[in-house]
C-alpha atoms as a printed R data frame, in Angstrom:
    type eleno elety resid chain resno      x        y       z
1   ATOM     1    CA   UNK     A     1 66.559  -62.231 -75.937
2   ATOM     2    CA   UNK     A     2 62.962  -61.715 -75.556
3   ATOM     3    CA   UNK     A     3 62.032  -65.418 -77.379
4   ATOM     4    CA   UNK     A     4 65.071  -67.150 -75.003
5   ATOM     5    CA   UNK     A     5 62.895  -66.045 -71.843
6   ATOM     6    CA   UNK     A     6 59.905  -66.668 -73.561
7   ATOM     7    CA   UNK     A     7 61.190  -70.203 -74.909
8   ATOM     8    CA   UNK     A     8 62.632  -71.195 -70.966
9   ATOM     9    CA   UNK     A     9 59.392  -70.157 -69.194
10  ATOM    10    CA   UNK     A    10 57.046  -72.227 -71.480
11  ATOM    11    CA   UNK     A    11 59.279  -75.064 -71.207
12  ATOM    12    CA   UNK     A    12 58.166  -76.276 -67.864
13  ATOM    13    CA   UNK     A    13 54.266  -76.267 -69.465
14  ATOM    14    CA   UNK     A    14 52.321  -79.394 -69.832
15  ATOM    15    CA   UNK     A    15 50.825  -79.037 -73.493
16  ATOM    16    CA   UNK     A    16 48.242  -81.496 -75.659
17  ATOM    17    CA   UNK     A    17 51.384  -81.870 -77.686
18  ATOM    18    CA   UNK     A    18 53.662  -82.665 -75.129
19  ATOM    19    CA   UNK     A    19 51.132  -85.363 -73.412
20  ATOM    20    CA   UNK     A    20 50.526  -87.146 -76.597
21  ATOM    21    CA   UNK     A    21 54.196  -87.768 -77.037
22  ATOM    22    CA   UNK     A    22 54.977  -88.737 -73.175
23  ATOM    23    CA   UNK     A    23 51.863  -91.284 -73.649
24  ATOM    24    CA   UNK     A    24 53.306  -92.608 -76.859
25  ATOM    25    CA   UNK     A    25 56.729  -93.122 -75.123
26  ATOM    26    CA   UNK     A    26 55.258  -94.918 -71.853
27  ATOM    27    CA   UNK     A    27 53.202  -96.856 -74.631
28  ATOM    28    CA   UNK     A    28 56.584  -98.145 -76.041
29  ATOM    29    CA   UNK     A    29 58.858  -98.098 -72.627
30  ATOM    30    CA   UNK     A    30 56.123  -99.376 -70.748
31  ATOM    31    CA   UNK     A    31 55.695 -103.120 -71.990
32  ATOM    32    CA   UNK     A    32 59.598 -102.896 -71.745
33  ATOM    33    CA   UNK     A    33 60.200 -101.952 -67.844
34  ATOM    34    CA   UNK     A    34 57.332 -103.320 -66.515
35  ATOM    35    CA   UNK     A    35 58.659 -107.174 -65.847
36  ATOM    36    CA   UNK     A    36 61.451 -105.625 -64.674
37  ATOM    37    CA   UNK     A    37 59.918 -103.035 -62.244
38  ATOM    38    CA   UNK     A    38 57.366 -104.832 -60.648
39  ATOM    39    CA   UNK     A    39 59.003 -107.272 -58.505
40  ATOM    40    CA   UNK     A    40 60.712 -103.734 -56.746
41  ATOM    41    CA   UNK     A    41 57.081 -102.014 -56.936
42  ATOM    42    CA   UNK     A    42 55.703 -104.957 -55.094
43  ATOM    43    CA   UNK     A    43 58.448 -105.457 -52.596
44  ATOM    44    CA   UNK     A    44 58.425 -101.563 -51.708
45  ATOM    45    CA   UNK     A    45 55.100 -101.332 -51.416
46  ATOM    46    CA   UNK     A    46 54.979 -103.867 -49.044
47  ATOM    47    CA   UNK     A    47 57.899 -102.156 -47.292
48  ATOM    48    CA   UNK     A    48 55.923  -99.266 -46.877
49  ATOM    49    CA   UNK     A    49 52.542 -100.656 -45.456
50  ATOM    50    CA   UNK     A    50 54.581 -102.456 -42.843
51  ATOM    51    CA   UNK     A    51 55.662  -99.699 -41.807
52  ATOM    52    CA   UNK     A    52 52.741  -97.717 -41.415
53  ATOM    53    CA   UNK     A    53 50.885 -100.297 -39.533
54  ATOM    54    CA   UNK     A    54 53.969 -100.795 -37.330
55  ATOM    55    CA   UNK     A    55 53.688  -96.657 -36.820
56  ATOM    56    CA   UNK     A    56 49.678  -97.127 -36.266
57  ATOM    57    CA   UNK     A    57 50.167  -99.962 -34.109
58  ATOM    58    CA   UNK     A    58 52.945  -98.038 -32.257
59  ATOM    59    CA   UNK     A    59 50.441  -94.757 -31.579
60  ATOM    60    CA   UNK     A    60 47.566  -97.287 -30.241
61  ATOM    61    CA   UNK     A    61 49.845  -98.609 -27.919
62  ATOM    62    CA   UNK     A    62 49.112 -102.155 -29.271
63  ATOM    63    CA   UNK     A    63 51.152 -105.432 -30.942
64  ATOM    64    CA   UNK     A    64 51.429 -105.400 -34.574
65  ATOM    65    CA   UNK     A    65 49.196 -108.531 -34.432
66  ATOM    66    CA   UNK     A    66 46.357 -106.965 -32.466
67  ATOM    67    CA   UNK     A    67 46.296 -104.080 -34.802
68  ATOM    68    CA   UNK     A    68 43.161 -105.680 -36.877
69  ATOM    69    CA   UNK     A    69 41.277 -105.662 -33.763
70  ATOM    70    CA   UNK     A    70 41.270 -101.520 -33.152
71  ATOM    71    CA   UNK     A    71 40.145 -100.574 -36.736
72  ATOM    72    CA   UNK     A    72 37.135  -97.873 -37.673
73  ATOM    73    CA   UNK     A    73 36.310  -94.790 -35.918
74  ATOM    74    CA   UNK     A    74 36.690  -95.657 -32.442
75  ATOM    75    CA   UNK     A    75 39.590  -97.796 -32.518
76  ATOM    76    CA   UNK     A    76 41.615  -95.966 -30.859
77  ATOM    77    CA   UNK     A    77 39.117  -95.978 -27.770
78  ATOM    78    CA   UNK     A    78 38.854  -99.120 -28.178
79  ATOM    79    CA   UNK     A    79 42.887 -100.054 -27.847
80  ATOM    80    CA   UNK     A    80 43.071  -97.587 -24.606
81  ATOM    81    CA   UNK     A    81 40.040  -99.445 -23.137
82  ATOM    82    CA   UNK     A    82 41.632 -102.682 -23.782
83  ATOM    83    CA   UNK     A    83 44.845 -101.344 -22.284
84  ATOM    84    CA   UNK     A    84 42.889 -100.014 -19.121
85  ATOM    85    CA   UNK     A    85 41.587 -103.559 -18.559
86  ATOM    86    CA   UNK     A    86 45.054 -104.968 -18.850
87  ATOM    87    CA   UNK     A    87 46.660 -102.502 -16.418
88  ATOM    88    CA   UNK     A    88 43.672 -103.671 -13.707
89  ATOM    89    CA   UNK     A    89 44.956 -107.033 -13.395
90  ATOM    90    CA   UNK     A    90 48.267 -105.632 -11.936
91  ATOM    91    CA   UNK     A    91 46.223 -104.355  -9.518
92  ATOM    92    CA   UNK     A    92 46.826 -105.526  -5.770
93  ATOM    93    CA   UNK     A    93 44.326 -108.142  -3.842
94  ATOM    94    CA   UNK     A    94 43.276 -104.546  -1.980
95  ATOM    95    CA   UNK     A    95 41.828 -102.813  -4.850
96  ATOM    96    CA   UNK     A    96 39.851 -106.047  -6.091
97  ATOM    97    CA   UNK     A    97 36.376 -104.258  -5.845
98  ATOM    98    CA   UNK     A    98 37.702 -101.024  -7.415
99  ATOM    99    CA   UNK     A    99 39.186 -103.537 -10.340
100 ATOM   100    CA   UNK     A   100 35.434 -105.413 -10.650
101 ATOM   101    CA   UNK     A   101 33.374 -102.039 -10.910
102 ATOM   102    CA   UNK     A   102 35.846 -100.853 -13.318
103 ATOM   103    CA   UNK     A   103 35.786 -103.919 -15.254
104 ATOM   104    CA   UNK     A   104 32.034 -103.256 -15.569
105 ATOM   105    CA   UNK     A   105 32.432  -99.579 -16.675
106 ATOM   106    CA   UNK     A   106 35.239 -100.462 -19.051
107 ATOM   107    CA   UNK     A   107 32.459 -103.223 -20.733
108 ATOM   108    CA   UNK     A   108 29.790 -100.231 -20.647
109 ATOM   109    CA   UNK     A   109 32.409  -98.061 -22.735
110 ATOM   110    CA   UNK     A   110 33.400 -100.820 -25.063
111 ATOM   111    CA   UNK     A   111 29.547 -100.735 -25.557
112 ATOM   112    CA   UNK     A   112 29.188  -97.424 -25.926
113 ATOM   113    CA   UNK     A   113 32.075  -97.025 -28.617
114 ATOM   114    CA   UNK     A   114 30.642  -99.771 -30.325
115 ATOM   115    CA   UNK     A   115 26.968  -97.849 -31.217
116 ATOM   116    CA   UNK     A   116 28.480  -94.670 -31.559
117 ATOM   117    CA   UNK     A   117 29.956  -96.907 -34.837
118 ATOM   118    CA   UNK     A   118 26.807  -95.980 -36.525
119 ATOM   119    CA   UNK     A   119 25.452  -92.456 -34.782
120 ATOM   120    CA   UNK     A   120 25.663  -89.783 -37.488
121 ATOM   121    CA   UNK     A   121 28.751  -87.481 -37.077
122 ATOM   122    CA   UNK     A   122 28.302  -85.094 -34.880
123 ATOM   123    CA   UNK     A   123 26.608  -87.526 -31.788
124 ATOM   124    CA   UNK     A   124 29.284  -89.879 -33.006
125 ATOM   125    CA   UNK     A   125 32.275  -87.167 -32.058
126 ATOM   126    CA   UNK     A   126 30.087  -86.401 -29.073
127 ATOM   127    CA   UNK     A   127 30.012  -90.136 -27.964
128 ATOM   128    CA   UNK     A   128 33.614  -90.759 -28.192
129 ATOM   129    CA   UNK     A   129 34.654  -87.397 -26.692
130 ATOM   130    CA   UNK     A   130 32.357  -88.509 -23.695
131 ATOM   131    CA   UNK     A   131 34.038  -91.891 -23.760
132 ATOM   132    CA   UNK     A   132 37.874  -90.278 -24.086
133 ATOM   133    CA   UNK     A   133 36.998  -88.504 -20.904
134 ATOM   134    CA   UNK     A   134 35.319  -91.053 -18.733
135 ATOM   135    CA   UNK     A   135 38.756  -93.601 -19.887
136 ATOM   136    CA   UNK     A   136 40.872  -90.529 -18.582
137 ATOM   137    CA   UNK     A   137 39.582  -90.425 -15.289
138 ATOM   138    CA   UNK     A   138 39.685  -94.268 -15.197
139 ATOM   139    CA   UNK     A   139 43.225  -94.231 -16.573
140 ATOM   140    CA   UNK     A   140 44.175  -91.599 -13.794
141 ATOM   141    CA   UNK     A   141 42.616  -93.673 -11.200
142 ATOM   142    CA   UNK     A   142 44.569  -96.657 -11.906
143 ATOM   143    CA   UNK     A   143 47.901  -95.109 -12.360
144 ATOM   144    CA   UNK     A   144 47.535  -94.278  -8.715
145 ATOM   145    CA   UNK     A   145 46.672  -96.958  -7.443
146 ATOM   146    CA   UNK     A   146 49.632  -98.356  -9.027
147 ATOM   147    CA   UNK     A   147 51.474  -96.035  -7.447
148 ATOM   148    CA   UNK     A   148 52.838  -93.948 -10.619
């Protein structure tokens, strides 16, 4: 009874002995499946990264084919900065010099995003958090104007 429990606990155990003989199989089954598997590898793969950069470029708010554009650290500052200075020209003929100085700030944070690129980590986190809350007032300011 003892060597049953024994036998069905060390079953699940990855041993030399067992790895030499999995290797030897894949060795032989490998060459084998291979042709046959990678045309499904390669198609699911590319399933799967088209999703994810449909899911990134759904989070940053952007198309799929601006996605390339709001890469690295700050790219996502950089896509809600872009999608501040898209939202200005809906703007009315009455706010134009509220839309030009923001236009200005909005190039001063692209800027700014931009060099904190190389600041070490800690300035770097700084940086963007400063940037994140300057584009929230700016954000907040236009969505009233707009009247939402």
């Amino acid at each position: 009874m003892a060597l049953r429990k024994r036998a069905a606990a060390g079953s699940s155990r990855i041993t030399p002995a067992r790895a030499k003989n999995a290797i030897a199989v894949a060795k032989i089954v490998g060459p084998a499946v291979l042709p046959v598997l990678t045309p499904y590898l390669t198609r699911t793969a590319g399933s799967v990264r088209d999703r994810w950069d449909r899911l990134r470029a759904r989070r940053l708010g952007v198309g799929i084919d601006d996605l390339a554009k709001y890469t690295g650290r700050g790219g996502v500052l950089h896509a809600r900065i872009a999608g501040a200075a898209d939202s200005l020209a809906e703007l009315k003929d009455s706010d134009a010099a509220f839309a030009a100085t923001t236009r200005t700030r909005l190039r001063q944070l692209t800027a700014a995003v931009r060099a904190a690129e190389r600041m070490p980590s800690a300035r770097r986190k700084a940086a963007h958090r400063a940037v994140a809350v300057e584009l929230d007032r700016i954000e907040g300011e236009i969505l009233k104007r707009l009247g939402v």
